[in-house]
C-alpha positions in Angstrom: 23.6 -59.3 -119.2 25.7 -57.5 -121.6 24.9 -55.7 -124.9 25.7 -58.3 -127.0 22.4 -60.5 -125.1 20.3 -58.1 -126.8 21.5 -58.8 -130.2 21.7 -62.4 -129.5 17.6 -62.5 -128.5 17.1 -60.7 -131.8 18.5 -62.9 -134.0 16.7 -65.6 -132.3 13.5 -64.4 -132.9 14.7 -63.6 -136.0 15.7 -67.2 -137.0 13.1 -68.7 -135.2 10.5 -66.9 -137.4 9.2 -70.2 -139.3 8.1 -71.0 -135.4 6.6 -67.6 -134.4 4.5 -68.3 -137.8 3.2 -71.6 -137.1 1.9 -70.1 -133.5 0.4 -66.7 -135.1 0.4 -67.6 -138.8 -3.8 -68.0 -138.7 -4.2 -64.8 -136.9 -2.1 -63.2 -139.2 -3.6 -64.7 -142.4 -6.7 -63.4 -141.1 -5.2 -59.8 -141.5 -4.3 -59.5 -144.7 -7.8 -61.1 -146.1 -8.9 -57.9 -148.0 -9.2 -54.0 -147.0 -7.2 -51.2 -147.4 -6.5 -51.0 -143.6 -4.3 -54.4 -144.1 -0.9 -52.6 -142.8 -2.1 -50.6 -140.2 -4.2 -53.7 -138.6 -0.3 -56.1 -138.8 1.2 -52.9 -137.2 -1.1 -52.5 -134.4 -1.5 -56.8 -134.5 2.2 -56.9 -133.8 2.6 -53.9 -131.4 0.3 -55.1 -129.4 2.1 -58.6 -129.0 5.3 -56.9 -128.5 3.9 -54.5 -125.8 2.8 -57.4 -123.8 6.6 -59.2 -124.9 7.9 -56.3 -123.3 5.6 -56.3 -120.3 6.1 -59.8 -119.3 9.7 -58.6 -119.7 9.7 -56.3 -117.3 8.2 -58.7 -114.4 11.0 -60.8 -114.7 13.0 -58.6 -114.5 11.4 -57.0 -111.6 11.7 -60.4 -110.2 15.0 -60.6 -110.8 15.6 -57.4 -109.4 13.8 -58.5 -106.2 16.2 -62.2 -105.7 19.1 -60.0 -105.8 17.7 -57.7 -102.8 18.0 -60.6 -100.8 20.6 -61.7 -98.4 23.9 -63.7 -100.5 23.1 -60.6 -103.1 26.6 -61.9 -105.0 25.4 -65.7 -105.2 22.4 -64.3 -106.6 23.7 -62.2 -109.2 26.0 -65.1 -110.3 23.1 -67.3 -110.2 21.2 -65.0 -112.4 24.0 -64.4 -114.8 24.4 -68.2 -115.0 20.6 -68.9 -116.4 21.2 -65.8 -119.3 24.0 -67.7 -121.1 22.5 -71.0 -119.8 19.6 -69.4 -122.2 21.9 -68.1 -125.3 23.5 -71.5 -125.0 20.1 -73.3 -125.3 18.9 -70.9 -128.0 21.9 -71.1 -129.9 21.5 -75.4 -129.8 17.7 -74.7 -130.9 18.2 -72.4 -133.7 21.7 -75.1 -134.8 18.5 -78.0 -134.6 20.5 -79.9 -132.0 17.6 -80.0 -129.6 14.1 -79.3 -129.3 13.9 -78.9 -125.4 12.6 -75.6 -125.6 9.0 -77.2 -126.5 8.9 -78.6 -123.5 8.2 -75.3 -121.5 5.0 -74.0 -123.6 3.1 -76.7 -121.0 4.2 -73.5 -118.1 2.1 -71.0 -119.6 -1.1 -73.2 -120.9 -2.9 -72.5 -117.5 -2.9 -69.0 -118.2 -3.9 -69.3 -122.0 -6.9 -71.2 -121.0 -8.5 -68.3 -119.5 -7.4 -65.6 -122.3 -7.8 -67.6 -124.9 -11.5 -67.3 -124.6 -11.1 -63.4 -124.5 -9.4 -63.4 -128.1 -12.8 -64.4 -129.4 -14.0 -61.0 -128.9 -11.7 -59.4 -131.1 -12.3 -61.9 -134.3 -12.7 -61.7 -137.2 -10.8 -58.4 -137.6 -11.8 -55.9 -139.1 -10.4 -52.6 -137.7 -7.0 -51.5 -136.0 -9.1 -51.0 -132.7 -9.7 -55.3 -133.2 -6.2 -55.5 -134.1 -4.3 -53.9 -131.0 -6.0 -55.9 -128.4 -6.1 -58.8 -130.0 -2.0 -58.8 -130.4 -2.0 -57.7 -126.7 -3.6 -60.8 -125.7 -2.3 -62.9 -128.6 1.5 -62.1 -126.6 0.8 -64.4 -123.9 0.2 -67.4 -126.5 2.4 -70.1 -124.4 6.0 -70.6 -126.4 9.1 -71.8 -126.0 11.1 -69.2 -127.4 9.2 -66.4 -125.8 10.2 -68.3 -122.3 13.1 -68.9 -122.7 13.6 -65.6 -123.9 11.8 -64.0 -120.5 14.5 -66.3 -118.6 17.4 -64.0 -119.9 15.2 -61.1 -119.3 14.8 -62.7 -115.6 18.4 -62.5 -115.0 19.1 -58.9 -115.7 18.0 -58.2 -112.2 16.0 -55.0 -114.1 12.4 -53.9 -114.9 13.7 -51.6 -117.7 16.5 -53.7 -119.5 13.8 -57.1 -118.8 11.4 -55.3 -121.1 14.1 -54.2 -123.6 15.3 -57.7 -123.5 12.0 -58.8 -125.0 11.6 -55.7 -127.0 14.6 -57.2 -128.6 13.5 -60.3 -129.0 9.6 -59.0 -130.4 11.3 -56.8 -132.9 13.4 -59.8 -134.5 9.9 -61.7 -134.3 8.5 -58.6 -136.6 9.7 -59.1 -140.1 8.6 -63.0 -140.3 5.0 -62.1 -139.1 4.8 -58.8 -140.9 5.3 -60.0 -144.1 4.0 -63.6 -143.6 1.3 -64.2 -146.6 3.4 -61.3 -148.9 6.7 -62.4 -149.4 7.1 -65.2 -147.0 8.3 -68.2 -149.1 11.0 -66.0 -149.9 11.2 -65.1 -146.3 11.1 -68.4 -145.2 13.2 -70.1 -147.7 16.0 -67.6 -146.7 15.7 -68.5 -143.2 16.0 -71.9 -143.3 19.1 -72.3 -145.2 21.3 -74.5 -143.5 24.2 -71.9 -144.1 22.4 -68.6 -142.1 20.4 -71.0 -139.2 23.6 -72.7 -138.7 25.9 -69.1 -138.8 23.1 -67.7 -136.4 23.0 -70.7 -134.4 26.8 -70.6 -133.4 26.7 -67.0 -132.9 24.2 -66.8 -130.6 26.1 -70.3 -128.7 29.0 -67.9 -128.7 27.6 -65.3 -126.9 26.4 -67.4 -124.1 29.8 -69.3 -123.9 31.5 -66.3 -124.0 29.1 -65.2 -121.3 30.4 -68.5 -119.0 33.8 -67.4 -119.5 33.1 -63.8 -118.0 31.1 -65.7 -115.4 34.0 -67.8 -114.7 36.1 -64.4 -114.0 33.9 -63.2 -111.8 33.3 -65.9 -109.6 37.3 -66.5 -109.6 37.4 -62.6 -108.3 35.0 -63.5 -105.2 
């Protein structure tokens, strides 16, 4: 995957903030209900979802990493290549409001939500950063579209290390939405849903997967 995927997966969890707030909006509301420990508990609420963004990151990549040890290691790599700006291209049309495909694949993770779900009860309400950290940990494996199909790109970097900086850099355009939802997040909101930005983002990111195809198209031709 090149650079420019990383920036891409930003701005897509970037844009796709109003999203990541409808799936962690209550948690979050639940943070900033009184206490002077408010900013530390959304820090260590959101690092903890990150860190396991970044860990589910990682096994794919991993995974990844493992097809291409396989015999055909060139088909695989293409292959690979192929799903990451398969990916941009889909993220780019979610983010333009062309499709809403990407809901379908939160029904792949609801078998393991079922059994951590229960676990997230142990950690509310919050109260301290100790609450917090876990509670983000296991809050990161909530079952979303974007997060999937963000962990397919990080799937086809055929690495642990750039798989979990893939959804690092994802996570961290998730941040600002969810750190400042219930403070400034009409604004937020209201500047993120401008038809002008979602629509500028939305053809970015498209770009970067069909620019993507056309590399993939050179190297297949060089085979």
């Amino acid at each position: 995957m090149p650079d420019s995927g990383y920036l891409a997966l930003f701005l897509v969890g970037l844009l796709g903030g109003t999203h990541c707030v409808g799936m962690c909006g209550g948690i979050v509301g639940a943070l900033s209900m009184g206490g002077t420990a408010r900013w530390s508990m959304h820090f260590a609420y959101n690092g903890g979802r990150i860190l396991s963004y970044a860990a589910a990151g990682a096994i794919a990549g991993a995974l990844g990493a493992a097809s291409m040890g396989l015999e055909g290691q060139v088909p695989a790599r293409l292959i690979l290549y192929f799903i990451a700006n398969l990916m941009l291209v889909a993220m780019g049309l979610y983010l333009l409001g062309v499709t809403k495909a990407l809901a379908l694949t939160e029904r792949a993770g609801q078998s393991l939500w079922r059994r951590l779900q229960p676990l997230t009860r142990r950690f509310l309400p919050v109260r301290s950063v100790v609450q917090a950290f876990p509670l983000g940990v296991l809050w990161g494996w909530l079952p979303c579209g974007l997060v999937y199909s963000a962990l397919a790109t990080a799937l086809s970097t055929g690495s642990a290390g750039r798989g979990a900086l893939t959804m690092l850099a994802f996570g961290l355009g998730t941040l600002p939405n969810l750190l400042l939802a219930g403070i400034v997040l009409a604004r937020l909101n209201e500047f993120v849903r401008r038809p002008i930005v979602r629509t500028l983002s939305g053809l970015l990111v498209l770009g970067f997967g069909l620019y993507g195809f056309l590399g993939l198209m050179r190297l297949s031709g060089g085979l």
